[in-house]
C-alpha positions in Angstrom: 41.7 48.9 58.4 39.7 50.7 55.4 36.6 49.6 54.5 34.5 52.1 52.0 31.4 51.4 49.6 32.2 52.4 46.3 29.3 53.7 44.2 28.6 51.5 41.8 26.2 48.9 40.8 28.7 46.2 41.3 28.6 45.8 45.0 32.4 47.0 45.3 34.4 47.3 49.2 37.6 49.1 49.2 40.0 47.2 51.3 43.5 48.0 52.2 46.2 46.8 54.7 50.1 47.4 55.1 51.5 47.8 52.3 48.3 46.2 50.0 44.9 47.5 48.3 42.1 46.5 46.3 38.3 45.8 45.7 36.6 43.1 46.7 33.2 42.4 44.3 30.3 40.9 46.3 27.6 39.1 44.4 27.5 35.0 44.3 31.1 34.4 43.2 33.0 37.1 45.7 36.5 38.2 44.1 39.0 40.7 44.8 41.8 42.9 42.7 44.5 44.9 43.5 48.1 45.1 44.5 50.7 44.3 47.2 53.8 46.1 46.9 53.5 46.3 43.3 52.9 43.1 42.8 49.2 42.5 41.6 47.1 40.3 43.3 43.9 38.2 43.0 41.3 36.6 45.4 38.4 34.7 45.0 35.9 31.9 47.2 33.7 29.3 46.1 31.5 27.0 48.2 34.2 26.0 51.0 37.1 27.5 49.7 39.0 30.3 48.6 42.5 31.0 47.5 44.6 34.3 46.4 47.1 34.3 43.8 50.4 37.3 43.7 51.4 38.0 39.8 55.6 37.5 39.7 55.4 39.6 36.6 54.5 43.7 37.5 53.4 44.5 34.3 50.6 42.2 34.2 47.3 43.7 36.2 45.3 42.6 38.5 42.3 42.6 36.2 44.7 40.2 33.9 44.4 37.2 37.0 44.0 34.7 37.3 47.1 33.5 35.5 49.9 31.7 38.2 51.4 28.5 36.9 49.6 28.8 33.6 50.1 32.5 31.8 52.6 33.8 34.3 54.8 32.5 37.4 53.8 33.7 41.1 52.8 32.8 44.6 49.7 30.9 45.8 47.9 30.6 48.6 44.7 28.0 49.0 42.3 27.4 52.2 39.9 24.8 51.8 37.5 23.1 54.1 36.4 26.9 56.0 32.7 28.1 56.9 32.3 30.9 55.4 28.9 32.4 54.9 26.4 31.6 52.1 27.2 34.0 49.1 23.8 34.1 48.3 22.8 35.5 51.9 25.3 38.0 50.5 22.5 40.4 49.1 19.8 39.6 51.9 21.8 40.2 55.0 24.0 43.1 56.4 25.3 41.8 59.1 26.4 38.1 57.0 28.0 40.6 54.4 29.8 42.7 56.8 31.6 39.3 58.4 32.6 38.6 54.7 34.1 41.5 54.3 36.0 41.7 57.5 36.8 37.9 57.3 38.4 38.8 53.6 40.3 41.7 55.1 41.9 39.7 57.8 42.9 36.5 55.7 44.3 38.7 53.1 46.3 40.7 55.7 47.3 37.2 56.6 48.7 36.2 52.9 50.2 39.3 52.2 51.9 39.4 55.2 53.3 35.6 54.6 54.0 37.1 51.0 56.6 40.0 52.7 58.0 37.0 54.5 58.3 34.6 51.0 56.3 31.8 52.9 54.2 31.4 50.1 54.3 28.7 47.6 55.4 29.8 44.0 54.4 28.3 41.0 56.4 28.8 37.7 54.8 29.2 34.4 53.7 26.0 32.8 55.3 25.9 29.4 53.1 23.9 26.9 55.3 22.4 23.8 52.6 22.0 22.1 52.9 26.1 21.5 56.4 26.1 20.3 
């Protein structure tokens, strides 16, 4: 496992695992970017949940998501109902933002992993008619 600071004013963690990498932003709405075998991936938790979404499309970016089911087709995965710690304690406490990070790490070794194995959910792109 990899965990670096970045220097920036954005609160940014490398993170990488088998075959995946990315940056996870830390302030009161935690996301994370990057990609997993090519495919580009996003992350993000709210209140008691969090959920990460795999592009189908390579060319879009991570900084494009999210997009699956609406702009572009791909795989999600969603956890709801989980304790994780207050994202406001994020700024005030080491040792709450050092769990956060590790928890991330983990669960998204645990997606990306299901990903290699296509247990993942996909969703295709909604066409609207209303845009023909």
């Amino acid at each position: 496992m990899v965990i670096n600071v970045l220097e920036d004013k954005a609160n940014m963690m490398k993170l990488s695992g088998e075959n995946w990498s990315g940056s996870l932003c830390l302030n009161n709405k935690p996301k994370a970017y990057g990609r997993v075998n090519g495919y580009s991936w996003y992350f993000q938790s709210k209140n008691k949940a969090w959920f990460v979404e795999i592009a189908e499309e390579h060319v879009i970016t991570p900084h494009e998501l999210p997009l699956v089911g609406y702009g572009c087709g791909g795989w999600l995965y969603e956890c709801n109902d989980v304790n994780l710690p207050n994202a406001d304690l994020l700024d005030e406490s080491v040792v709450t933002e050092a769990y956060f990070v590790e928890y991330v790490q983990v669960k998204l070794s645990l997606v990306f992993q299901l990903f290699g194995q296509n247990k993942l959910s996909y969703l295709p792109a909604v066409s609207c008619p209303c845009s023909d």
